[in-house]
LOVO-143310 format. One line per field, with one value per residue (C-alpha): residue number from 1; z, x, y; residue in three letters. Coordinates in steps of 0.1 Angstrom, whole numbers. Layout:
BEGIN
num <- [NUM:...]
z <- [Z:...]
x <- [X:...]
y <- [Y:...]
residuo <- [ALA:...]
This chain:
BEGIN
num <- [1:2:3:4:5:6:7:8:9:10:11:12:13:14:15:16:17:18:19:20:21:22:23:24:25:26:27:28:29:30:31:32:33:34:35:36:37:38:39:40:41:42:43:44:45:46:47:48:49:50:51:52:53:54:55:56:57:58:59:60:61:62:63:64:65:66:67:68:69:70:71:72:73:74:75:76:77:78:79:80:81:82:83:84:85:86:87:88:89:90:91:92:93:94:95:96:97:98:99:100:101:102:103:104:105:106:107:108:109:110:111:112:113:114:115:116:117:118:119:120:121:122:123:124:125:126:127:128:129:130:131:132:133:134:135:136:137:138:139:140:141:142:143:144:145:146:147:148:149:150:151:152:153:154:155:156:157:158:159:160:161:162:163:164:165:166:167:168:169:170:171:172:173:174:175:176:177:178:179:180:181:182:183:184:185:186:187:188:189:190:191:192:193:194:195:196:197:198:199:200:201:202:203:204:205:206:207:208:209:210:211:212:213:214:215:216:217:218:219:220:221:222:223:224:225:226:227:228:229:230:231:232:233:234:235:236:237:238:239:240:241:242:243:244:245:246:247:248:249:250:251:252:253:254:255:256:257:258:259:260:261:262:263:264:265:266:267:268:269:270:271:272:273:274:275:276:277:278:279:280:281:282:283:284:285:286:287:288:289:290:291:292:293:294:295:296:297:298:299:300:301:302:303:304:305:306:307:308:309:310:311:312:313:314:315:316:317:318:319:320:321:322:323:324:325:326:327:328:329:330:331:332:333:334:335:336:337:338:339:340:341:342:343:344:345:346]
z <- [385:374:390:402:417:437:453:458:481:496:510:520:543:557:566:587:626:626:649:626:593:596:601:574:549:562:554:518:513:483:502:515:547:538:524:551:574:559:566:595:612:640:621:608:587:554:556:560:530:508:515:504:478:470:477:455:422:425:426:397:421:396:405:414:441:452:454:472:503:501:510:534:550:548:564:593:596:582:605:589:560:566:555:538:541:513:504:483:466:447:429:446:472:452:464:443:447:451:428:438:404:384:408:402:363:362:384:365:329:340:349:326:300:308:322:307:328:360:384:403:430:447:484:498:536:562:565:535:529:495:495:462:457:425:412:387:360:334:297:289:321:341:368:401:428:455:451:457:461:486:488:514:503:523:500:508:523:509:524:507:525:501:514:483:463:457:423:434:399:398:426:399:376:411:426:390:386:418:414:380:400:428:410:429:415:430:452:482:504:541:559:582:580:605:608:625:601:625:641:608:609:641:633:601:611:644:663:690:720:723:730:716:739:752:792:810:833:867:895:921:955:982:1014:1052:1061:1093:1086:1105:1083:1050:1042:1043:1020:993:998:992:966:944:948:937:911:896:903:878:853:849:849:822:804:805:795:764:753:775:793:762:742:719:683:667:648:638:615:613:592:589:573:597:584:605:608:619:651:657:665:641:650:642:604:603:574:544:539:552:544:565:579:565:580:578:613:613:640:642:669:672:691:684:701:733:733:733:762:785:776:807:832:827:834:801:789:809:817:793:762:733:708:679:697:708:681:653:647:643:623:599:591:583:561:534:532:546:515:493:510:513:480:498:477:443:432:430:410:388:374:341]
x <- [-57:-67:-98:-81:-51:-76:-94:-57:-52:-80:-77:-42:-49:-78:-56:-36:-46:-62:-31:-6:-20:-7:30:32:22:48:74:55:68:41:19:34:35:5:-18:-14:-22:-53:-65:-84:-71:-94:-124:-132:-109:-133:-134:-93:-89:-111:-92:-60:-76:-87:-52:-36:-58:-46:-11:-17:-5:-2:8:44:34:6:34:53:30:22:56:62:27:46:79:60:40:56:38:12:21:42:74:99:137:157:194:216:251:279:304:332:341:348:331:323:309:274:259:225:213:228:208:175:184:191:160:131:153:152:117:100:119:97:64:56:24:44:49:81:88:121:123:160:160:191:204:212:179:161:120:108:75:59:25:19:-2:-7:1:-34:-42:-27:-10:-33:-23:-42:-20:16:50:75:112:137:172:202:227:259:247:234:194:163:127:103:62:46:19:-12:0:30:32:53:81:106:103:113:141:155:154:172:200:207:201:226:252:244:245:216:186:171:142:151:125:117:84:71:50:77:103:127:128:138:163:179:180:196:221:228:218:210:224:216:242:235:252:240:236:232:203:216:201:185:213:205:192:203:174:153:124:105:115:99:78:109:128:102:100:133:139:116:130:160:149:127:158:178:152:149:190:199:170:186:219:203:177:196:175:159:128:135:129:94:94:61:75:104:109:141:151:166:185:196:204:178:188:174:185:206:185:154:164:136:161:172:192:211:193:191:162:146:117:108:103:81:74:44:36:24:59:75:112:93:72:98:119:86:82:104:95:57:65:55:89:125:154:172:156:167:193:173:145:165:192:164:175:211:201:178:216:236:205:214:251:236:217:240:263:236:213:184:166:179:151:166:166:202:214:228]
y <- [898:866:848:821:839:859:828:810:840:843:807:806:841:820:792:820:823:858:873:868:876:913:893:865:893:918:887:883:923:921:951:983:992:1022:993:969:997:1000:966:963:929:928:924:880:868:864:900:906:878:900:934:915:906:939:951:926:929:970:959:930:898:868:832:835:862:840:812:830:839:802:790:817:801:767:777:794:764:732:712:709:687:652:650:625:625:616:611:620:607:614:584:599:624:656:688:714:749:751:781:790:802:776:751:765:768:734:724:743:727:695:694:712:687:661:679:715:723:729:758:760:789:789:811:818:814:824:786:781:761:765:761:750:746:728:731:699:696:668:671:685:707:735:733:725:755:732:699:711:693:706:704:719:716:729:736:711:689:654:656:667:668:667:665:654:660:636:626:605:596:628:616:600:634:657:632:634:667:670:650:667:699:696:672:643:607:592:594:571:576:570:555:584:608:634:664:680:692:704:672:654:680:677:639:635:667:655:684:661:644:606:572:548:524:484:480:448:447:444:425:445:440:419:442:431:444:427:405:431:459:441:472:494:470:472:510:508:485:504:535:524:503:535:557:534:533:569:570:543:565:593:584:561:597:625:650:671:664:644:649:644:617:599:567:546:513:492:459:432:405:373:336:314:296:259:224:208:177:192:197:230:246:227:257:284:312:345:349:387:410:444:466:494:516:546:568:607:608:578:585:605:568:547:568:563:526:513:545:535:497:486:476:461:489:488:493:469:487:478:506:531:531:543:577:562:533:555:580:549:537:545:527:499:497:500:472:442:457:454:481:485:507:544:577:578:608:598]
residuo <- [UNK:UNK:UNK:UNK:UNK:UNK:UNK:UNK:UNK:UNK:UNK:UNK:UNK:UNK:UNK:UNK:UNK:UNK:UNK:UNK:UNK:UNK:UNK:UNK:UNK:UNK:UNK:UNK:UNK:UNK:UNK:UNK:UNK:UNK:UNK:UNK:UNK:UNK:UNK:UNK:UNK:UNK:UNK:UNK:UNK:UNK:UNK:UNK:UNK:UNK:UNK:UNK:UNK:UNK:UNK:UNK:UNK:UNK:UNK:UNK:UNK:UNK:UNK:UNK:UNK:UNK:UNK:UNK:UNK:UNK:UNK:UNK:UNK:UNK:UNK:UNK:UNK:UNK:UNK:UNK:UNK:UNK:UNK:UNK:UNK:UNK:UNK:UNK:UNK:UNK:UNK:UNK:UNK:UNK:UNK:UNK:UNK:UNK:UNK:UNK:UNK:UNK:UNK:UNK:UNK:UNK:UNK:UNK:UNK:UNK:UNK:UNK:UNK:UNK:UNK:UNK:UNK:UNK:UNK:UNK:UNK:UNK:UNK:UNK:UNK:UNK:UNK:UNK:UNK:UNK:UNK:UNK:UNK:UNK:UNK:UNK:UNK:UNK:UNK:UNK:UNK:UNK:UNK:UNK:UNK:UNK:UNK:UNK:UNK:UNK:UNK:UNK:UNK:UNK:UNK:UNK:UNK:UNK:UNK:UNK:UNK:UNK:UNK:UNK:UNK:UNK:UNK:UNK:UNK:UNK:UNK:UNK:UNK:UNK:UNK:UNK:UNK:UNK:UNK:UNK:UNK:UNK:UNK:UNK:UNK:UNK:UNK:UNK:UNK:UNK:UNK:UNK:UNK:UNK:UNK:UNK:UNK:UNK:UNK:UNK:UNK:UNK:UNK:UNK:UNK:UNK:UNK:UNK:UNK:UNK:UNK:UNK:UNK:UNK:UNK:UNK:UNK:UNK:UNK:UNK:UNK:UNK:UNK:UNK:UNK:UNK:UNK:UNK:UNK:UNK:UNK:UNK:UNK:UNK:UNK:UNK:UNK:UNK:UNK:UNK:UNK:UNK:UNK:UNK:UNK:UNK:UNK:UNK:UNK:UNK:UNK:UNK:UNK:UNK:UNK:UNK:UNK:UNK:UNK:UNK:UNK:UNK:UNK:UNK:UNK:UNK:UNK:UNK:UNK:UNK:UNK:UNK:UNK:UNK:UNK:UNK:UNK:UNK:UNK:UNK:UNK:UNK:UNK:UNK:UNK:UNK:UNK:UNK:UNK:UNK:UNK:UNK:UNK:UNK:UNK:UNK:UNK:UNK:UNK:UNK:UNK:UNK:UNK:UNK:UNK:UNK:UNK:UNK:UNK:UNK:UNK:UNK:UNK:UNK:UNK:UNK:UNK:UNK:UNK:UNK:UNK:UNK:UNK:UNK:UNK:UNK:UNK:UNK:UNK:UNK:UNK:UNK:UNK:UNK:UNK:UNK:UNK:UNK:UNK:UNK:UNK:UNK:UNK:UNK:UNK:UNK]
């Protein structure tokens, strides 16, 4: 087994939390059951990573099996790389049968067409999503194991989340080769990233619960209360004002954690407003500027904004309408042309 394997191994079992080492390896179905029980995972993991090792140069592990444990390590924990949504589109509305191996035929062609020193390693998962992993290199070196690309594709469906490499230099040579890939006409990021890939997922599939209605704030009601009851009243009054906080937040977030999303950006577009008299605008122009929005939690910071008094109940659309705003992205970019930069199949 080649050197290099070896250490690739090595590191991605340290990575591993010590308890479920015996696990991911049982998933990677590389090591029989008799040669994992002859690992002795209760000792420090430097010395389990070497007994795979060992265990792997007798079975002659090369790249693609070390590939392989490495995405299985990246589907257990996914969270621990960031990760960009991006969408897809066909010129009309045909559907056509999506053949797994003729994807991945057409992938690895594609790619290796215009960059030779490249690993790819595809992983099948219950779904329907496809890992890929890619390993880049540059005309005159191999491929570097330790800066990786990552794409999940479900099959049928128009997204792609890709966490990419360091070399973002490579992007336009994996959005092409995924459009030829999947028979897709084009490519657009949305402007959502997370750590959390199943919250990206439960956004852009909408396998979540959240209106996206408008309220009008309504005045708190007038109390007949005596001028001797005036700590009562206030009691009162807040009560109820706190009791319709929390309820226009549920009905604008529902009751479940939301999804974790950690950035949001959107362009806004409007007509400045001023006296005629004034004369501020030669012109008519709209009025442009770009909205971003980061937080370890964003959605789960927003929904606390008006409970913890920083913030009037309710929230403006234009906060709690992100997840909605960032699915119709994409047609609202190709209405107005805000972004004409994109990755066309041919």
């Amino acid at each position: 087994m080649d050197e290099t394997v070896a250490e690739y191994i090595r590191r991605t079992i340290l990575k591993i939390p010590r308890d479920e080492i015996k696990t991911v390896l049982q998933k990677w179905h590389f090591l029989s059951e008799t040669q994992l029980e002859t690992i002795n995972f209760h000792q420090i993991k430097e010395n389990i990573s070497q007994d795979v090792v060992q265990l792997c140069e007798e079975n002659s592990a090369g790249i693609k099996q070390a590939a392989v444990l490495d995405i299985i390590y990246n589907h257990i924990y996914p969270d621990k790389r960031v990760w960009s949504v991006y969408q897809m589109n066909k010129t009309g509305e045909e559907t056509e049968p999506f053949d797994v191996t003729d994807f991945k035929k057409k992938f690895k062609r594609q790619l290796r067409s215009a960059l030779k020193n490249v690993t790819i390693t595809f992983r099948e998962y219950e779904d329907n999503a496809i890992w890929i992993r890619i390993a880049w290199g540059t005309p005159y070196t191999k491929p570097n194991q330790y800066k990786t690309s990552y794409v999940v594709y479900h099959s049928q469906t128009p997204y792609v989340f890709v966490s990419a490499s360091v070399l973002r230099s490579n992007l336009p040579l994996l959005c092409q080769a995924l459009v030829v890939a999947s028979n897709y006409h084009d490519i657009r990021e949305m402007e959502l990233r997370s750590h959390s890939l199943n919250s990206l997922k439960d956004i852009v599939f909408k396998r979540y619960s959240q209106n996206f209605q408008t309220y009008r704030p309504r005045q708190l009601q007038e109390s007949n209360v005596a001028p001797t009851n005036v700590d009562i009243r206030i009691i009162s009054e807040n009560r109820n004002e706190k009791e319709r906080i929390q309820r226009l937040s549920r009905e604008v977030f529902g009751d479940g954690i939301q999804p974790k999303l950690e950035f949001a950006q959107y362009k806004l577009e409007t007509m400045f407003r001023s006296d005629p008299r004034m004369d501020v605008l030669n012109k008519k122009e709209p009025f442009r500027c770009l909205v971003k929005f980061s937080s370890p939690h964003l959605l789960e910071s927003l929904k606390s904004l008006a409970p913890a008094g920083m913030a009037d109940a309710p929230l403006s659309p234009l906060l709690t309408c992100i997840p909605q705003k960032a699915r119709n992205y994409f047609k609202i970019r190709e209405k107005k042309d805000l972004f004409p930069e994109s990755f066309v199949n041919p």
